[in-house]
N, C-alpha and C positions, 0 to 999 in steps of 0.2 A: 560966816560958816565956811568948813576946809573943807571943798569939794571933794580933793583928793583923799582926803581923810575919812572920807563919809564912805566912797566906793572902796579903800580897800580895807576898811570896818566888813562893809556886805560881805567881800570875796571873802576874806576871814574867818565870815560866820557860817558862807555853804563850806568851807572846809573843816571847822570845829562840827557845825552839822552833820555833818559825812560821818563822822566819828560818833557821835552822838547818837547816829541814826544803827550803824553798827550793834551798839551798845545796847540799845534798844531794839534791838532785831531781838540779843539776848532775854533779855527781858521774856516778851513775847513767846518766845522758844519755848521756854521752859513755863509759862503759864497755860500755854495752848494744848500744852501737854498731860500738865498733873491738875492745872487749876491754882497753883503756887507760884507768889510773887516771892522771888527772891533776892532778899535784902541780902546777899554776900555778895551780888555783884560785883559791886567795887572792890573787893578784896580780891575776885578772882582778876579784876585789871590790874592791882597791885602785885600781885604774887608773880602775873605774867613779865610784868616791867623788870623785878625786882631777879627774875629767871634770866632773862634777854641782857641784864648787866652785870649777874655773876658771870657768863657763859663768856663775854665779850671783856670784863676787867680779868678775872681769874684766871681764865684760861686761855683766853688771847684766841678764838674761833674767829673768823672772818664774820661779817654780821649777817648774810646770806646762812651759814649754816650754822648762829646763833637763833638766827630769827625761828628757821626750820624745827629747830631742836627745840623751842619755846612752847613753838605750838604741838607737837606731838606729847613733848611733855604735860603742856595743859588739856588735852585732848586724855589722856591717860589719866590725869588727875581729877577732870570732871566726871571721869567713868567709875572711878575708884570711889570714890567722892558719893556717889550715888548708889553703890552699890553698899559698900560700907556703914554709910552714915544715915540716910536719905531710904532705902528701900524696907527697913524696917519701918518707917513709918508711914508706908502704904496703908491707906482706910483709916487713917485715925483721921479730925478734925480739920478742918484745912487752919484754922488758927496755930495748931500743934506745930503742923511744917511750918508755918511762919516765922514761929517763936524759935523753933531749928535752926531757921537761917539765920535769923538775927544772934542767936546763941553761936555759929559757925562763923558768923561774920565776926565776933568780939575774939573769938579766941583764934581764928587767922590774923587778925589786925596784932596781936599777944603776939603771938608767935613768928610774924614778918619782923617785928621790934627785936627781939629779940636774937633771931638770928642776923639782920642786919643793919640792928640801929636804929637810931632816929633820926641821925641827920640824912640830909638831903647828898645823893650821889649823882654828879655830872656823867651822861653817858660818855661812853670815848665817841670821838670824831669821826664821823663815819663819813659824810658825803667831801669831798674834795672843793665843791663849789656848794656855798653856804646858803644860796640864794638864787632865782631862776627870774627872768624877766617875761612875764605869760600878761602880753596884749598893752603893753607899758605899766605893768604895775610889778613892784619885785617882791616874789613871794618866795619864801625858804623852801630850801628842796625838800625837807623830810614832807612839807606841808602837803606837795605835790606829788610825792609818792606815798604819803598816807589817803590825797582823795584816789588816787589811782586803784590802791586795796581798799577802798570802800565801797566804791563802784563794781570793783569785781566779788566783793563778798556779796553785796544786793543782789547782784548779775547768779552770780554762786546760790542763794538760797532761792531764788526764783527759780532758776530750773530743778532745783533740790527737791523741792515740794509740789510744784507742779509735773516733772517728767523718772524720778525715781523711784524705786520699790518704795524704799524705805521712806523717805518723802512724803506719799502717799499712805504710806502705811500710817506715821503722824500725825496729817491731816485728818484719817481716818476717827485717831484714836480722841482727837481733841474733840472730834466732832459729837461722838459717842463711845463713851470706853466697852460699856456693854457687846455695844451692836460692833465693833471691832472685835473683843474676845471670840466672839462667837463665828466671826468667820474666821477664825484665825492668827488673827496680829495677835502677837507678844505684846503688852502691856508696859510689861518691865524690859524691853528689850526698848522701846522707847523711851521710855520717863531716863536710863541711862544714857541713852544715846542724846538728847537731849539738853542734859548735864554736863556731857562731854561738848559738844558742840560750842555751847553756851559760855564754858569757859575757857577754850578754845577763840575763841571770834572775841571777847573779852580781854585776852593775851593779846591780841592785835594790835586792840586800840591804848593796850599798855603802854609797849611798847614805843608808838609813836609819840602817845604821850610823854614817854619818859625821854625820850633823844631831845623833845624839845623844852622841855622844863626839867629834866632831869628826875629822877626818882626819892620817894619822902613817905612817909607814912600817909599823909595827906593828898594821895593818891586816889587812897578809897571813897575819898570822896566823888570821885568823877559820878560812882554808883549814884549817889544822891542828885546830882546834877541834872543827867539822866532821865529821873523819875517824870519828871516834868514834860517830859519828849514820850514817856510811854504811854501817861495818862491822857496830853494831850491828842494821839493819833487814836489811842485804843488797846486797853491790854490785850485784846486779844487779833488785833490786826496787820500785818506784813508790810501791809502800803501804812499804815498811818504810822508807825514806828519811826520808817524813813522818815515821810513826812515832818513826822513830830520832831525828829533827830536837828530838820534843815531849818525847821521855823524857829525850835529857840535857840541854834548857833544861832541863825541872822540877828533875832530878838534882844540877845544878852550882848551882843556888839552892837547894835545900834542903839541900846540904851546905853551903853560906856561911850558911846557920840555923842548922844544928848545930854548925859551927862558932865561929858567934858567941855563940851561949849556952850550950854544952857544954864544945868540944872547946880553944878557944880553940888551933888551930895555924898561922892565918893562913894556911894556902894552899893549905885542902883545895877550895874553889872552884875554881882551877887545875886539879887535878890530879885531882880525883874524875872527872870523862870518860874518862879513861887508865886510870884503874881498870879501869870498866866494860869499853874495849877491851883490856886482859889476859884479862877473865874470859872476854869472848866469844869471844876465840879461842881460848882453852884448853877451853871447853864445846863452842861452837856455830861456827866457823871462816868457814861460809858465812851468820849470822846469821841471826835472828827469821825472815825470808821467804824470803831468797837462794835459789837452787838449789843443791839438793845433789848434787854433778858423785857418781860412781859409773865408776872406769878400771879396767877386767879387764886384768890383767898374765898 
């Protein structure tokens, strides 16, 4: 067994985690809010990446005020995005928005293709030194400044929610839409905000994504990836997101270890996430944190 191979599989995996956990903040965001899982997630990571490498091959931005310009951009797109498409279907079904997003998710995936292809684009070279040396193990730099922005996105939505108007406003409104209306919160000034946020912090983990595997249609899948880190912490919990985010990075890198020295089946990295989401919905339904609903019939 590679020792060394095994530990920097782990570190790998709290860094894919970090990102994952991110992503799955999203997730969260916007179900805490309307009660709506949204399957375009991925696409909003794709579109983000897809932003961050026009900005940076086209136009030649330094990638500090690419990066900026990404997320304001998708920040305006999630709002636009909600208001447009998304607030007309207030009070219908929650199945209806479902089938919304899955229907948004097909015709952004159309429409990324189209305006830039299918093939895969290398981002430009951004960091000067390709690689950093953190405690004897060499990890790439984008790695270490994508946990750095993860860390401070966690850090960013915990004091969000816990010390902001709007934060609290939120909380309030996921808690009970009603009993919010009625002192006041805006409703719809959440469910957009929300949407913005959502693919905003989305754009993030695009990005990073995309510097280091470069950008492809096959991006949107990271949303699918994901799903597994939301179900496992909790659709509707803050701490299990993370959580969920860091257990199946570690998880899907240590099974491409055991895989690679053991099991030799080539695509248990794949698939070992889907596992884990079987198990926990046959155990644990509302996952690791989630609330556990209780209906008297």
């Amino acid at each position: 067994m590679d020792a060394n191979l095994f530990v920097q599989l782990a570190v790998n995996g709290l860094i894919v985690g970090a990102l994952y956990g991110v992503v799955a903040l999203s997730f969260v965001l916007i179900y805490k809010a309307s009660q709506v899982v949204n399957f375009a997630q991925g696409e909003f990571v794709l579109i983000g990446a897809w932003t961050c490498w026009w900005l940076l091959a086209s136009l030649h931005l330094p990638f500090a005020a690419a990066f900026l310009c990404t997320l304001a951009f998708m920040l305006a797109f999630g709002l636009v995005l909600q208001v447009a498409v998304l607030r007309p279907m207030i009070g219908e079904p929650a199945i209806s928005v479902i089938m919304m997003t899955i229907g948004l998710a097909m015709f952004l995936q159309a429409l990324m293709k189209w305006v830039f292809g299918v093939s895969a684009q290398p981002f430009p070279s951004i960091f000067t030194t390709p690689s950093l040396n953190v405690l004897g193990l060499e990890v790439r730099t984008v790695y270490v400044m994508s946990t750095l922005a993860s860390i401070a996105t966690m850090v960013g939505f915990g004091w969000f929610f816990k010390f902001s108007r709007m934060g609290l406003a939120m909380r309030a409104t996921a808690f009970n839409q009603q009993a919010a209306q009625s002192l006041g919160i805006s409703t719809r000034k959440v469910f957009a905000l929300s949407w913005a946020i959502s693919a905003m912090v989305s754009a993030l983990a695009g990005v990073v994504v995309g510097v280091v595997n470069g950008v492809s249609p096959a991006l949107s899948l990271f949303g699918i990836k994901v799903f597994p880190a939301v179900i496992l912490g909790g659709l509707d919990s803050i701490v299990g997101a993370i959580v969920g985010g860091l257990v199946i990075g570690v998880l899907e890198n240590l099974a491409h270890f055991a895989d690679s020295q053991f099991l030799r089946w080539g695509n248990l990295y794949e698939i070992a996430p889907f596992y884990v989401l079987i198990a926990i919905l046959l155990v644990r339904p509302y996952g690791l944190f989630g609330t556990r609903e209780i209906e008297r019939v």
